[in-house]
C-alpha distance (Angstrom), angle and dihedral (degrees) to the residues before:
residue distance angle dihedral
X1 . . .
X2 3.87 . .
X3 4.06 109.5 .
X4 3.07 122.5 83.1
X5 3.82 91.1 -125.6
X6 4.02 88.1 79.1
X7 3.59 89.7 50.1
X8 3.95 93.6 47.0
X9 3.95 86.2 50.6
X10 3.85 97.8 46.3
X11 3.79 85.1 53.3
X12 3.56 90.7 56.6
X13 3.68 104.2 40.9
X14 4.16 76.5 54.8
X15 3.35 90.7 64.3
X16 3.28 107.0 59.8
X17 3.49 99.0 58.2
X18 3.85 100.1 28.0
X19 3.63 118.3 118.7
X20 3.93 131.2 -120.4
X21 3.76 112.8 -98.5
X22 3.41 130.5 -56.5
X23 3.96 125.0 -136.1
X24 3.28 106.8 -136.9
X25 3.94 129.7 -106.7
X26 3.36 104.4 -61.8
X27 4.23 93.8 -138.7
X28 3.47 90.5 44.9
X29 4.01 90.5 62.0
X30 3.87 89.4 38.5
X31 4.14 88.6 49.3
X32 3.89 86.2 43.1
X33 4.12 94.6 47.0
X34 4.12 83.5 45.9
X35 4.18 83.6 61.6
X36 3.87 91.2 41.3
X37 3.90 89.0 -165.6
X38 3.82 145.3 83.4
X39 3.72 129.6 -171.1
X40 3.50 104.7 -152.7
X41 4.20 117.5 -174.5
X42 4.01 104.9 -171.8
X43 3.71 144.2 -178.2
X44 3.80 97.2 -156.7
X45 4.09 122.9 93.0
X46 3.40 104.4 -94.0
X47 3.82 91.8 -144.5
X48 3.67 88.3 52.3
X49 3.65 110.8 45.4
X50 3.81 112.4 -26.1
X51 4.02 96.2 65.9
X52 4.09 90.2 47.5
X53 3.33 89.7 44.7
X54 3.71 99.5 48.9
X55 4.09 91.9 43.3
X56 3.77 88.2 58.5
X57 3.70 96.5 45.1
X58 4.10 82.9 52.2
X59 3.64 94.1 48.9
X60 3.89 98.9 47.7
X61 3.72 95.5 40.6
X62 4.19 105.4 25.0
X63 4.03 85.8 -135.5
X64 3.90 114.5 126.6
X65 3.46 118.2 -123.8
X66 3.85 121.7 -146.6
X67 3.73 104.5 -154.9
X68 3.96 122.2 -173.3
X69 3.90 117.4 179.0
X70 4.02 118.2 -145.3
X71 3.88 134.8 160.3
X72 3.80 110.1 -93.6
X73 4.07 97.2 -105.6
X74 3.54 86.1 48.7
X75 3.80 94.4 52.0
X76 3.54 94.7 47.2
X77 3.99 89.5 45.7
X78 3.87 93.5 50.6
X79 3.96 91.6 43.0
X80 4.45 88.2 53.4
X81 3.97 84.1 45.1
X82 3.86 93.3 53.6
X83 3.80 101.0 42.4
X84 3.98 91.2 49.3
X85 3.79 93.5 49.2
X86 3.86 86.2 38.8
X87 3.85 96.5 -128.0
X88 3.28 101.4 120.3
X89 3.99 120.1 178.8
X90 3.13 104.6 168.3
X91 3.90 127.5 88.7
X92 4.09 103.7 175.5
X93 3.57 129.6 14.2
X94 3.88 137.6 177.7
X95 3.48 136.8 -164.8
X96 4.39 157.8 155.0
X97 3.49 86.5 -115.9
X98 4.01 141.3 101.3
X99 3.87 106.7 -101.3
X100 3.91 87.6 -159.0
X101 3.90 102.1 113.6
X102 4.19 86.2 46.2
X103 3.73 91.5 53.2
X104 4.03 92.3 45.8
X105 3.71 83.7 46.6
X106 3.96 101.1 52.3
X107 4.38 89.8 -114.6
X108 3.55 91.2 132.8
X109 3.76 143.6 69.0
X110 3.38 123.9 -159.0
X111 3.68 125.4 -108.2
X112 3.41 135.2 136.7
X113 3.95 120.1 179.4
X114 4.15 109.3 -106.0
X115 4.24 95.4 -128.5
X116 3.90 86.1 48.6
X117 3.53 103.1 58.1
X118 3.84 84.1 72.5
X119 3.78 85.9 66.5
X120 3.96 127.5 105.4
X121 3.34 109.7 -69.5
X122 3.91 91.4 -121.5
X123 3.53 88.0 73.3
X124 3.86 107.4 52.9
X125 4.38 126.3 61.0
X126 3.49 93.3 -112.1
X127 4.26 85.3 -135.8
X128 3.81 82.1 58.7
X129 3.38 93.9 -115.1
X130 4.14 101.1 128.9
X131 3.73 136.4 16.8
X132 3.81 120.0 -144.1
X133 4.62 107.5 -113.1
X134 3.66 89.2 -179.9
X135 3.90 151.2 -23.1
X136 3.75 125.8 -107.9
X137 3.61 119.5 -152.4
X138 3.84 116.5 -162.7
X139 4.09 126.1 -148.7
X140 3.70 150.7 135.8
X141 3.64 124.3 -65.1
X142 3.97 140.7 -175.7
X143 3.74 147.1 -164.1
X144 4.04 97.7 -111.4
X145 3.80 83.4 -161.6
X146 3.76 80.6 67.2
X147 3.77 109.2 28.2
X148 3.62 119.2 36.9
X149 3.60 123.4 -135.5
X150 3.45 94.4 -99.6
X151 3.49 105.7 44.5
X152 4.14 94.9 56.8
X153 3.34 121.1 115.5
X154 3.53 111.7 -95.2
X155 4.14 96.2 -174.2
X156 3.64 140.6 12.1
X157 3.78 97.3 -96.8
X158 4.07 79.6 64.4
X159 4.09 89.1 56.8
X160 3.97 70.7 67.7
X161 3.58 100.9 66.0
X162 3.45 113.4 112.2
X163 3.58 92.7 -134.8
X164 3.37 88.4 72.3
X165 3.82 98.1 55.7
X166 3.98 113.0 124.7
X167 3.99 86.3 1.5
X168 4.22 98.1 93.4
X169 3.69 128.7 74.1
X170 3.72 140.1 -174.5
X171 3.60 150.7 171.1
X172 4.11 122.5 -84.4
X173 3.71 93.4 -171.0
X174 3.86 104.6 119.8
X175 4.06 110.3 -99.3
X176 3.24 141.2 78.9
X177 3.83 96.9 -80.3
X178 3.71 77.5 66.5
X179 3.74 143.6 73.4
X180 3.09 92.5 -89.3
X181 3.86 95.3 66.5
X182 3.66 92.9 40.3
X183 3.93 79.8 62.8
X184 4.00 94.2 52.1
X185 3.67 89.8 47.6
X186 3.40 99.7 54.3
X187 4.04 94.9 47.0
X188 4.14 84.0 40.5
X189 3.72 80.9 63.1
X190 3.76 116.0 41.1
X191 4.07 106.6 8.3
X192 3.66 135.7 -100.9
X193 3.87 92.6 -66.6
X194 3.34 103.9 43.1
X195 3.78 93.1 41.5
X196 3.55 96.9 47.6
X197 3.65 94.2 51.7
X198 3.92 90.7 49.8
X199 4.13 91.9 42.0
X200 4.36 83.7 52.8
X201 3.98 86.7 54.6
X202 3.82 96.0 42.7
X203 4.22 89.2 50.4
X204 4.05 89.5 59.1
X205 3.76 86.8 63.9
X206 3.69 94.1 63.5
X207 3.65 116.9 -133.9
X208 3.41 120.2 -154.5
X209 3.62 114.2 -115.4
X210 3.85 115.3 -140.3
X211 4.08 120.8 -172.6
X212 3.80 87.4 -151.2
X213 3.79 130.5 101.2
X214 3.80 125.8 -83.5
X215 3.95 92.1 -106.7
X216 4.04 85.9 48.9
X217 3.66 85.5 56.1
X218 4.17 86.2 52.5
X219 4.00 81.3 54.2
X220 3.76 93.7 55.2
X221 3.50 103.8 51.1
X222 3.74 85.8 45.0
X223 3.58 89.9 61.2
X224 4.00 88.2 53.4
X225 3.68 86.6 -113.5
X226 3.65 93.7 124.2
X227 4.02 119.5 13.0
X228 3.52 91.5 -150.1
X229 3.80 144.5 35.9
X230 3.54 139.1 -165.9
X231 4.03 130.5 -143.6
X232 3.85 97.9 6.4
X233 3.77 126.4 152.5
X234 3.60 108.2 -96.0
X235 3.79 84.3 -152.7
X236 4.01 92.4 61.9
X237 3.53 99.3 46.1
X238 4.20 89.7 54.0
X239 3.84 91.3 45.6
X240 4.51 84.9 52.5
X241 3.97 89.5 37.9
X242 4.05 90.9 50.9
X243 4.02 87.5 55.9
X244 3.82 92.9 57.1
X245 4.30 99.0 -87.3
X246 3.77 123.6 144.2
X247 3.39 93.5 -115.7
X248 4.23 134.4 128.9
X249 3.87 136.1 165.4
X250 3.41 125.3 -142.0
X251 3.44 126.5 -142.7
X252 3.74 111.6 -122.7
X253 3.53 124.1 -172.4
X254 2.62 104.8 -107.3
X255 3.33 113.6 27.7
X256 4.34 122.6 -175.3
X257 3.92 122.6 -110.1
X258 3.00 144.4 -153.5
X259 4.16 157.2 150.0
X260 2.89 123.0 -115.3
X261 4.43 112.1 -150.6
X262 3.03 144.3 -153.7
X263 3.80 137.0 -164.7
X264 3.90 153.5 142.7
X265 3.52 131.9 -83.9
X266 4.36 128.0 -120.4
X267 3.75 98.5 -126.7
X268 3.80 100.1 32.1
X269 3.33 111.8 147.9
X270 3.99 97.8 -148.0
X271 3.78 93.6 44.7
X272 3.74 102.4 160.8
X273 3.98 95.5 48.0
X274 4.14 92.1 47.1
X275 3.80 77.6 55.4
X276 3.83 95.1 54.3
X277 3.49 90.4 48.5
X278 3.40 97.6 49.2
X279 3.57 86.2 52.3
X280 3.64 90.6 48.8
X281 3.24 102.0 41.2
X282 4.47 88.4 61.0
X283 3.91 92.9 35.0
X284 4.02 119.9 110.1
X285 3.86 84.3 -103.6
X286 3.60 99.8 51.2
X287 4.01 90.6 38.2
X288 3.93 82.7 48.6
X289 3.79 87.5 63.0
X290 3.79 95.8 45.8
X291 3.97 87.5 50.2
X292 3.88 92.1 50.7
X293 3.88 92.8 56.7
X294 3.63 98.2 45.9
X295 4.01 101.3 -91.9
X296 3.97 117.6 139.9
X297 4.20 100.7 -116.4
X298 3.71 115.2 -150.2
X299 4.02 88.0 -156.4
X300 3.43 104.1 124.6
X301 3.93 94.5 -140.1
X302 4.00 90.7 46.6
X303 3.81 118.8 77.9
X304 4.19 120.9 -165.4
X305 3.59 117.5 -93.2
X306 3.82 86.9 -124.1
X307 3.96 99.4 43.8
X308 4.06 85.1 -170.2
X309 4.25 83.9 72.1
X310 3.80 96.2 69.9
X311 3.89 116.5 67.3
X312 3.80 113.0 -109.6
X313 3.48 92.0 -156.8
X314 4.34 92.6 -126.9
X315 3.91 110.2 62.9
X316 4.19 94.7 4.2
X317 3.92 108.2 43.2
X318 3.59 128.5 177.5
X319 4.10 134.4 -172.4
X320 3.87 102.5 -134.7
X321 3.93 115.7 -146.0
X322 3.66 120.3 -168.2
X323 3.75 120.0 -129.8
X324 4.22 86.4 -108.4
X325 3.83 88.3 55.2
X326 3.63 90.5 51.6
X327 4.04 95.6 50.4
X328 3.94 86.6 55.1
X329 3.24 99.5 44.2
X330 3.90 107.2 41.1
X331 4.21 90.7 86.8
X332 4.18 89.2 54.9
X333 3.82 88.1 47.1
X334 3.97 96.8 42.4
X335 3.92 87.7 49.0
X336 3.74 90.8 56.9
X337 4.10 94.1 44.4
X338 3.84 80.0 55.0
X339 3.59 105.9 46.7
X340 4.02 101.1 34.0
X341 4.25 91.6 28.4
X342 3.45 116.5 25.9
């Protein structure tokens, strides 16, 4: 099950039989107030979603949450460091990327909240290691001060265009908001040969490689400096647009997917209230709160703000890959960026 159409219908059979909310265990939020701290190490904006988040979770539940906001390589990097040197800090953590290394290390704990495990199975590790907060859904974007409407590309053969030679940019950090997974969506989708004669076109129009982060990329072609860029969170660029910014995705078919998890670490040292965040973090309340500021939920009973954001599988299609999938993959994909991009 690779498009995102299975995934989009799985959600929705959820639904109909999915229960109302849970509260949660009522020792684990006594054993979590007892702790009165969580160490939270993120990937979201904090002014976006991770500070509303947090100052909900402190409200409900009186526990203070120490939040700390780092790419997702660098997460998972600091996380290894901490567990080898066993020191630890943090007690929760989420993520875009591939927890595979921090399983085969012993990172992680497992936990996986009771009313999700009811959930698709695309969005749970099925180890029950990590639970799925939300799905990201990669595309084009543009500057519509630059680019009219019109005039956007509507496909990749239109990447093509030599009009648009010199006038695209995105990131070179590895991941899939990345060239790199631009590269593993395109052979996902038509083959080696096909793919690699496309990807050999699409390198003679010279992108411009940025060593920034895919919402930094947003920023950029905000600023006109680029009129379009590629692999971009379609969820970012409506969250800028709906505060007045000259921004638009496009969507591609097909367009790359993918969960974002979350989870707890081994050696935390406030296990019980990393659990209760986790837990809040994927309940209909927490999801709630990602769906008011523009995030794509993966709650079955919570729909995007912006419906248009989530692939219906008809007129907006996506190919979903699975965090595992991404982990094995990344090397083929980086060799590619390097031989074709670089």
């Amino acid at each position: 099950m690779t498009k995102l159409k299975s995934l989009t219908l799985a959600l929705a059979l959820a639904a109909i039989g999915a229960q109302g909310a849970r509260a949660a265990d009522q020792a684990l939020i006594d054993a979590a107030k007892k702790e009165g701290k969580v160490v939270w190490y993120t990937t979201l904006l904090l002014q976006q979603l991770g500070t509303p988040l947090a100052e909900a979770f402190e409200k409900k539940y009186g526990i203070k949450v120490d939040a700390t906001r780092n790419d997702p390589g660098e997460t998972a990097l600091r996380l290894l460091n901490e567990h080898r040197a066993d020191k630890m800090q943090a007690d929760v953590f989420d993520g875009s990327f591939a927890p595979t290394a921090l399983v085969r290390e012993g990172v992680l704990a497992k936990f996986q909240p009771d009313f999700a495990k009811s959930w698709p199975k695309e969005l749970l590790d099925p180890n029950g290691y990590w639970t799925a907060h939300r799905l990201t859904v990669i595309t084009p974007a543009y500057n519509t001060n630059l680019v009219k409407a019109e005039d956007a590309p509507k496909d990749w053969n239109d990447l093509l265009d030599p009009k648009w030679k010199g006038k695209m940019a995105w990131g070179i950090n590895p991941g899939i908001t990345a060239s790199t997974g631009f590269s593993g969506l395109v052979l996902k989708e038509w083959g080696e040969e096909k793919g690699m004669a496309y990807l050999r076109k699409l390198a003679d129009q010279n992108i411009t490689g940025l060593k920034i982060s895919a919402r930094a990329v947003v920023d950029q072609v905000i600023a006109g400096e680029y009129p379009i860029a590629l692999q971009i969170l379609n969820d970012n660029v409506v969250i800028s647009r709906n505060v007045g910014a000259p921004v638009a995705w496009i969507p591609m078919n097909p367009a790359f997917a993918s969960v974002s998890i979350i989870s707890v670490t081994a050696k935390a040292s406030h296990p019980n209230a990393g659990r209760l965040l986790a837990e809040f973090v994927v309940s209909e309340e927490g999801q709630k709160i990602a769906a008011d500021h523009d995030y794509i939920p993966v709650h079955p009973n919570v729909a995007p703000r912006d419906p248009s954001l989530r692939p219906d599988g008809v007129k907006f299609r996506a190919i979903n890959f699975s965090p595992e999938e991404v982990d094995a993959s990344m090397p083929k994909w980086k060799q590619v960026y390097d031989e074709l991009f670089r």
